[in-house]
N, C-alpha and C positions, 0 to 999 in steps of 0.2 A: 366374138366368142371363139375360143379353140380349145380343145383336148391337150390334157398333162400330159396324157400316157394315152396309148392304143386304144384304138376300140373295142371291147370284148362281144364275143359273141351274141348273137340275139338271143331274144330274152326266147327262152323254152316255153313250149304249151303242153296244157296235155296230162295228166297222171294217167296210170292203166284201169285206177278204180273209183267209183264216185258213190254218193252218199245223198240223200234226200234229207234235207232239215226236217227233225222233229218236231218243227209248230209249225209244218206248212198242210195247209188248210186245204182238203179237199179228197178225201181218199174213198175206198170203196163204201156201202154202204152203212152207218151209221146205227137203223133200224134193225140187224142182225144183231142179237145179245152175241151168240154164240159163232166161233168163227174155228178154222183149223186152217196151219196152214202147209200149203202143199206145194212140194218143191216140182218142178218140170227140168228137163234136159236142156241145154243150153245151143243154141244153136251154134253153126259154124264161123259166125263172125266174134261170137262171144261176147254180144253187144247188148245184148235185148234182156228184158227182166229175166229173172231166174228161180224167182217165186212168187207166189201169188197170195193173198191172204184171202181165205176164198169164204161164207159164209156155207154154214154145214147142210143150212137146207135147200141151198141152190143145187140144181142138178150139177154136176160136170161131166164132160165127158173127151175121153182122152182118143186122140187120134195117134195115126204111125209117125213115132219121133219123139213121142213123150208128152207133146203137147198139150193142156189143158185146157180147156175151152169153158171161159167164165160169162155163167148166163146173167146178165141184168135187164130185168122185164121191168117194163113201165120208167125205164129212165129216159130224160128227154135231152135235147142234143146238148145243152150245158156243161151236164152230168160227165161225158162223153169229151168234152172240150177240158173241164177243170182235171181230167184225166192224165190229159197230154200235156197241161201245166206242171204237172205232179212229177210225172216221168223226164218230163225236157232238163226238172231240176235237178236230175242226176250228171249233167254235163255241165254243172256250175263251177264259174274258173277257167273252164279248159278249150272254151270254144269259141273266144276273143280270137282274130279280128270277128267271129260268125256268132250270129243271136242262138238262142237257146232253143231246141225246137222239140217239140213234142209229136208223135203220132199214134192213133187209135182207131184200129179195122175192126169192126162191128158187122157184126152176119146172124140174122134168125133172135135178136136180143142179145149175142153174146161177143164180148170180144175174146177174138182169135190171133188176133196180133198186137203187137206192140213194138215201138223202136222209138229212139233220142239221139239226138246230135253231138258224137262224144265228142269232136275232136275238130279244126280247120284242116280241112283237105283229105277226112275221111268223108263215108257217105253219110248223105241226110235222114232224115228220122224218118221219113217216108219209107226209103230204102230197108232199111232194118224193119220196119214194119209189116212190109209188105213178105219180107223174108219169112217173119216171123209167123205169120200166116199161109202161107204158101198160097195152095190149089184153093183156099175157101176165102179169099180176095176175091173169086170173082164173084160180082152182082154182090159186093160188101159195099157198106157205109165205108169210107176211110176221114177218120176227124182229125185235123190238124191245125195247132196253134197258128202256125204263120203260111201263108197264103204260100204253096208248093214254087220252086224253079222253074223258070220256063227258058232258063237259058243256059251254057256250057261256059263251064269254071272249071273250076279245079274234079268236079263228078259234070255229072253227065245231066238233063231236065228229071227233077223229081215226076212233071207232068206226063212225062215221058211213059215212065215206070207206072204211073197209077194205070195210064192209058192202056199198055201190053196188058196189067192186071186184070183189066175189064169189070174196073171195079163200077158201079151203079152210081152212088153218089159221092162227094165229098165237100164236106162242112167246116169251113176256114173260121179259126178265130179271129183272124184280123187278114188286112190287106198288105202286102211287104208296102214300105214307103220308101223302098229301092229304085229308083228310077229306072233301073234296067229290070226292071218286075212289074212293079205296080201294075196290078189287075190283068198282066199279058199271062200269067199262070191262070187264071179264072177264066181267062177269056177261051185260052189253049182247051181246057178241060169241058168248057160248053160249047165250044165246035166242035166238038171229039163226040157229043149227043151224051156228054154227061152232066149229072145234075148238079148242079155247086151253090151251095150257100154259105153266105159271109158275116161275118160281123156278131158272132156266138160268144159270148165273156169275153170281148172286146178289151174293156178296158184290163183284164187282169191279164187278157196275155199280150199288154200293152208295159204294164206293170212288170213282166218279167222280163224282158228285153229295153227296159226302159235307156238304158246306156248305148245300147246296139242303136236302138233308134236316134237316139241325139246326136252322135259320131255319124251316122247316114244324112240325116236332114242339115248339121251345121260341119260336117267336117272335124269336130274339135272333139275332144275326149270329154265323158259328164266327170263331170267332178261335184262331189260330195263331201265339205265341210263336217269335223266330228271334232267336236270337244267337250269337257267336263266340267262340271260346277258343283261346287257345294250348294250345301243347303243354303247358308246365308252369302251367295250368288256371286263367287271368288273361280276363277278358273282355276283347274285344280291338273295336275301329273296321273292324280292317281285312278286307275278304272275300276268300276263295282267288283264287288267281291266273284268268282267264280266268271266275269266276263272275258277272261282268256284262256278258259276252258273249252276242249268240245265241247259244241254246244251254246257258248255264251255269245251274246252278239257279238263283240268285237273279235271273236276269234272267226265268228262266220260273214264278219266286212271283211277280215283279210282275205276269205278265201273267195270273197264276191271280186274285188277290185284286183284290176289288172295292178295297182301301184297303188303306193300309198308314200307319200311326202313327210318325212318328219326333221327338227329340229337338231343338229349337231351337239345343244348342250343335253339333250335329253342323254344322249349315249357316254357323256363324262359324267352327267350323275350316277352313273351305273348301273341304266338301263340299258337290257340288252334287247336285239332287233326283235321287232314283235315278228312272232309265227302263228299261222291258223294252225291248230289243234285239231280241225276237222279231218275224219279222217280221207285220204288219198289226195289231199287239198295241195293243190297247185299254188306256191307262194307267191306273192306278190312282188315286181318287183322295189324294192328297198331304194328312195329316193332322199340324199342326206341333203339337206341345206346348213353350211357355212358360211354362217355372212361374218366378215372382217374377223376371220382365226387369228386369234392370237398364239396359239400353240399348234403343235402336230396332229392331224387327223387320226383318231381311232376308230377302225371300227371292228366291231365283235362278233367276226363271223369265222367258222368253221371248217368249210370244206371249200374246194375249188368250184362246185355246182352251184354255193349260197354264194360266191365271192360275184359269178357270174350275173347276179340279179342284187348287184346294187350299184348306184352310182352317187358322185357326190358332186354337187355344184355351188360354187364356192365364189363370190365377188375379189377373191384376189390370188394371187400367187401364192402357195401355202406349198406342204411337205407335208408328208403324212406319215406314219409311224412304220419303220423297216418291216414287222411283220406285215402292218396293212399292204405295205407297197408290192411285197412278194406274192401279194395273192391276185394282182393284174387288175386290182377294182381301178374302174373310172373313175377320172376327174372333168370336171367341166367346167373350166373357168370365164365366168358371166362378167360384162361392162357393169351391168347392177342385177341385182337378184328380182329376176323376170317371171312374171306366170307363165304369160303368153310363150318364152323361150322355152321351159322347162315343158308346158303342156306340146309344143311343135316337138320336142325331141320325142313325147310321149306317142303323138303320132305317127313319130316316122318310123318308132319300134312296132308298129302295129298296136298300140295299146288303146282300148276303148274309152276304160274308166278310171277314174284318179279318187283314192283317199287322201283329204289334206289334215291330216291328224293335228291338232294347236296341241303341242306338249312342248317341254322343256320352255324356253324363253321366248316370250311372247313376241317380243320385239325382234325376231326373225322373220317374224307372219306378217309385220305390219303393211307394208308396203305392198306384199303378193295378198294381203285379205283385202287392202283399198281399192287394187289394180282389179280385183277378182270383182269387187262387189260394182267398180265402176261399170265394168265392161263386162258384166251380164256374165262371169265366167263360172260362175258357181249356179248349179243347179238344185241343189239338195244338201241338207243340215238334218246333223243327229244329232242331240244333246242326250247326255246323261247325267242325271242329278243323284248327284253321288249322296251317301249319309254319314256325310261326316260334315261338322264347323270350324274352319280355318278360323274365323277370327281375326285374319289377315287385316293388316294399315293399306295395303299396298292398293294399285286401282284397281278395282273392279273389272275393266273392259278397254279391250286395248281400244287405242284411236281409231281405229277404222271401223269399229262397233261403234263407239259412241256419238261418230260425226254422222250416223246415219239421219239418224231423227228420226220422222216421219217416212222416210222411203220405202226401210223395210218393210213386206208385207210376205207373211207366206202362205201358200196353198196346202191345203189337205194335212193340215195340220193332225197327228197322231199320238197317241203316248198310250206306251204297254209297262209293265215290268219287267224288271231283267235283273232276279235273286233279289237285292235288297235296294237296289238302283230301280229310278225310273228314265227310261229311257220317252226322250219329244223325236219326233220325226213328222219335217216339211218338206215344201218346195219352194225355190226362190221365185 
C-alpha cells in the first residue's frame, strides 16, 4: 500500500456546540402535567447545562451565580444514572478517541450540578460537574455513567476531584473495561472512606459507549453495516423519506460514526457526500472506495475543511479530476480492496467507529462484506425497508449475503419507524 499524494491533516474533533436526540429516552419527570422552563447562568467553562425544564410544583431554589437547584424526591439511583446518559449525549460525535460520559451531583433530593464530556483532551464530566456545583458537592451523591479516572492523561484523576470535593457517595453506571482503570477508580474512591456503588443501568450505559468499548477490549474500530431494501427485498440507493434530515436516523448515524465507507459509483450517479443535519454535528470522516476506475475520480466537496475529511482508496493507479486534485484529498492505493487495511488506517486516525453504507454498486462491497462477515469484523446492521417496489430482474443479495446460510444469527434484534420507512437493528 502507498499514498498518491500527501497526507492531509488529521481528521478534526470536536464542534463548539451539541444537541441531545429527540427520541432519547429518559428525561426529567414524566408524572408533572405542568412544567416551565427556567434558564440559569452559565458557568465559566461554558460546558454544563444552561436550562433546565423544571416542574412548576417542585420547589427550587436559586443560590449566588444563578444557579438553580432542581429537587427530585423519591427518585432512586436509576433515575439519577439515566440522567447522566441523557446529558453525556450531548458530546455525541465529538469525543472519539474518549467514551461519552455523563455526571450528576445530588444533595438533600436535588440536583445541583451537572457536566459531560465535550471534547478528547478537555476535562471530564465529573469535572464540569462538580464545577457546576461548587460548595454543595460536599457530603453530595455524585452519579456517574462510567466508572471515574484514576489515572493521569491528558487531565488530571476524576477520583481525584470527587475526593477534594468530599463528596459522601458516588454511584457508577458501569466499570471502565480500560485496563488502566478497571475498578482502580472504585477502589481509589473506597479508600478515600467513600461510598461507591456500581453497576446502576448497566447495560444502557453500556449501550451508549457501545463503540468506545469494542475499540478498548479488541483494538479494532465497531463497525456497523447499513443498507436499504425495498419492500419486495431488492437493495435499494434510495433512503426513507425525511431520513437526512435533522433529526432522521441516517442523518443522526453520520453524526454518531467517526467514518462512514461508501461506494465511488454512488457519487457518479449524482449523489452528493451525505452530511449530518444535526445540528453542531461533527462530520464524519468521508471514506471513498474505487475498485478498478475506469475514469477520473470526482469528488463533490466544497471547502478546504470538507476536502480535509475524505479519503479515497482505490485498488489501482487512477487520476482523479483537476478540481479534485487541487483540493489535497487523499489517495490510498490498496494491492486488493481490504477491510482489515481501510479499518488499520481507521485506527491509526484515532477513529472508533465505522459506517459501511452498501450504496451505489454492490459488487464493490463484495469482497470487504465476505472479508467482514468471515473475520468477525462487523459488529451491528441497520436495515431500512424503504416503501417503495423495484420490481428489479437483478439479484436480490449480493454473494456474500447469500453464501451465509445458516451462520447468520443476530442479537437483540429491533425495529422502530423512521417517517414512512421501518428501520431493523441488530447485533452480529
Amino acid at each position: 500500500m502507498y499514498l498518491q499524494t500527501p497526507s492531509v491533516s488529521r481528521y478534526s474533533l470536536g464542534p463548539s456546540n451539541f444537541s441531545t436526540p429527540a427520541n432519547f429516552i429518559g428525561t426529567f419527570p414524566t408524572e408533572q402535567q405542568h412544567t416551565k422552563l427556567v434558564t440559569t447562568s452559565i458557568p465559566r467553562s461554558g460546558l454544563c447545562i444552561s436550562t433546565k425544564r423544571v416542574p412548576k410544583s417542585l420547589p427550587i431554589r436559586k443560590r449566588r451565580g444563578g444557579f438553580v437547584a432542581i429537587r427530585c424526591e423519591g427518585k432512586d439511583d436509576g433515575f439519577y444514572i439515566r440522567r447522566c446518559v441523557e446529558i453525556a449525549r450531548k458530546g455525541i460525535g465529538c469525543t472519539s478517541p474518549n467514551p461519552m460520559v455523563g455526571c450528576v451531583i445530588v444533595k438533600d433530593g436535588k440536583i445541583v450540578g451537572e457536566g459531560f464530556h465535550p471534547k478528547a483532551g478537555q476535562p471530564h464530566a465529573e469535572v464540569f460537574a462538580l464545577r457546576d456545583a461548587g460548595d454543595l458537592a460536599e457530603n453530595a451523591t455524585a452519579y456517574v455513567s462510567l466508572e471515574p479516572c484514576n489515572h493521569y492523561g491528558r487531565t488530571p484523576p476524576c477520583t481525584e476531584a470527587l475526593i477534594k470535593a468530599k463528596v459522601k457517595k458516588v454511584v457508577v453506571g458501569m466499570v471502565d473495561p480500560n485496563p488502566i482503570v478497571a475498578s482502580r477508580g472504585v477502589n481509589r474512591l473506597r479508600d478515600a472512606g467513600i461510598d461507591v456503588t456500581v453497576g446502576v443501568e448497566e447495560e444502557l450505559c453500556n449501550k451508549l459507549i457501545e463503540a468506545w468499548i469494542h475499540q478498548i477490549l479488541t483494538g479494532k474500530p465497531f463497525v456497523t453495516l447499513r443498507y436499504s431494501l425495498s419492500i419486495d427485498g431488492h437493495f435499494s440507493d434510495q433512503l426513507g423519506e425525511e431520513a437526512t434530515k435533522s433529526g432522521g436516523y441516517y442523518s443522526q448515524l453520520l453524526q454518531e460514526y467517526d467514518a462512514v465507507i461508501l461506494s465511488s459509483t454512488l457519487l457518479r450517479e449524482k449523489f452528493s457526500l451525505p452530511v449530518s443535519e444535526e445540528p453542531g454535528a461533527n462530520q464524519p470522516l468521508q471514506i471513498i472506495i474505487a475498485r478498478n476506475p475506469s475514469s477520473p475520480i470526482q469528488v463533490p466537496v466544497l471547502t478546504t475543511e470538507a476536502s480535509s475529511k475524505v479519503v479515497i482508496f482505490t485498488d489501482k493507479e487512477t487520476t482523479v479530476e483537476p478540481e479534485t486534485a487541487q483540493k489535497g484529498i487523499e489517495t490510498v492505493v490498496l494491492d486488493g480492496m481490504n477491510l482489515i487495511t481501510i479499518l488499520d488506517y481507521c485506527k491509526r486516525r484515532g477513529l472508533c467507529s465505522v459506517l459501511l453504507d452498501i450504496r451505489g454498486n454492490i459488487g464493490d462491497f463484495e469482497e470487504m462484506l465476505r472479508e467482514g462477515f468471515d473475520g468477525n469484523l462487523l459488529q451491528k446492521v441497520v436495515v431500512e425497508m424503504v416503501p417503495i417496489w423495484k420490481g428489479s430482474k437483478e439479484e436480490r443479495f449480493p454473494v456474500a449475503f447469500t453464501s451465509l446460510g445458516q451462520r447468520l444469527r443476530l442479537r437483540n434484534l429491533s425495529s422502530r419507524n423512521s417517517c414512512r420507512s421501518v428501520l431493523l437493528e441488530g447485533y452480529f
